[in-house]
N, C-alpha and C positions, 0 to 999 in steps of 0.2 A: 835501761837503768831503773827507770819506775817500776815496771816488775819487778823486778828480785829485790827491791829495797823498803818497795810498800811507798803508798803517798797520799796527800791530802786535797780531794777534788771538794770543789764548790758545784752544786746542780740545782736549777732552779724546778722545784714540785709543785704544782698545782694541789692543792689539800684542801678538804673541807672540815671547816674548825667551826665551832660554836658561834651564831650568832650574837652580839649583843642585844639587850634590851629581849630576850626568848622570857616568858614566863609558865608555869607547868602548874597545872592543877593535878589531883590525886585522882585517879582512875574511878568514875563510878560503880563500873562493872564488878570491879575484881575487888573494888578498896583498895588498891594501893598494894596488891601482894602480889598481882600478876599474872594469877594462876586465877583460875575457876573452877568450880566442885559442882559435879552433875549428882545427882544419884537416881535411881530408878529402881524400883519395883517390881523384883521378877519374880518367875515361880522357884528359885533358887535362896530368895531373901532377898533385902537393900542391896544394892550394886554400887560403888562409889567409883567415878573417874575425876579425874585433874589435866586437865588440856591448859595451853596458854590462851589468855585472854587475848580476844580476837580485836578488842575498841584499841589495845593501848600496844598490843604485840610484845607484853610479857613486861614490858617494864615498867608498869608500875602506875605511870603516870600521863596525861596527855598535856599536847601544847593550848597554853592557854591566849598567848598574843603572842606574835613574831614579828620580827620588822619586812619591811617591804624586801624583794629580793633573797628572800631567806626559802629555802626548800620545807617540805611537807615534816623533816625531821626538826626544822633550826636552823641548819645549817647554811654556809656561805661558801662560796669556794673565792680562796686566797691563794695567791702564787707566795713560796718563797724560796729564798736560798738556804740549803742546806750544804753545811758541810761532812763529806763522806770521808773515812779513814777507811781508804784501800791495802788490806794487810800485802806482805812479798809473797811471791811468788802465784800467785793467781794465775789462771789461764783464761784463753777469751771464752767466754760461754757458761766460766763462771756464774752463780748467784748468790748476792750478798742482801742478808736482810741487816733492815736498817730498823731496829725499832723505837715507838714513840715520835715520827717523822711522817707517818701516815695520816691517816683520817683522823678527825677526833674521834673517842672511843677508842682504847686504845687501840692504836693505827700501826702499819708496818709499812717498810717500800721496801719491796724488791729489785734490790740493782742489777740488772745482765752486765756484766764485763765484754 
């Protein structure tokens, strides 16, 4: 009967969401853009390349104080319940994304039926 009518399950996710008290200073490397500009001098003229900044991994900015227990990004991992709206007629093997329920950043979960 849940299959064919569709229904609303609670699952408890494990996620990891923003520390509190995380504070971020602005990238020395890149300045805050992310990006880094090589250029070089060949027998062809200037050469310019752009790679991601390798201190801050493109975004921008590094951590500046984290709380204890908080990972290399900020982060913390929290259990919570979420609730899923399983549409009808699904079959087992199905997958359902679930977005904005995933990691911080925005995050996705993947439901297997």
């Amino acid at each position: 009967e849940e299959i064919a009518n569709g229904v609303e399950k609670k699952v408890k996710v494990k996620r990891k969401v923003q520390a509190d008290g995380v504070t971020y200073n602005t990238c020395t490397t890149c300045n805050g853009s992310g990006q880094v500009t090589k250029i070089a001098n060949t027998i062809l003229g200037r050469m310019q390349t752009s790679a991601t900044c390798s201190t801050c991994g493109g975004s921008g900015q590094i951590i500046d104080k984290k709380p204890a227990g908080a990972d290399a990004q900020g982060l913390i991992a929290k259990e919570e319940t979420v609730s899923i709206k399983i549409p009808g007629g699904v079959e087992d093997g199905m997958q359902l994304k679930v977005p904005g329920k995933g990691n911080s950043a925005p995050g996705m979960v993947l439901m297997v039926i």
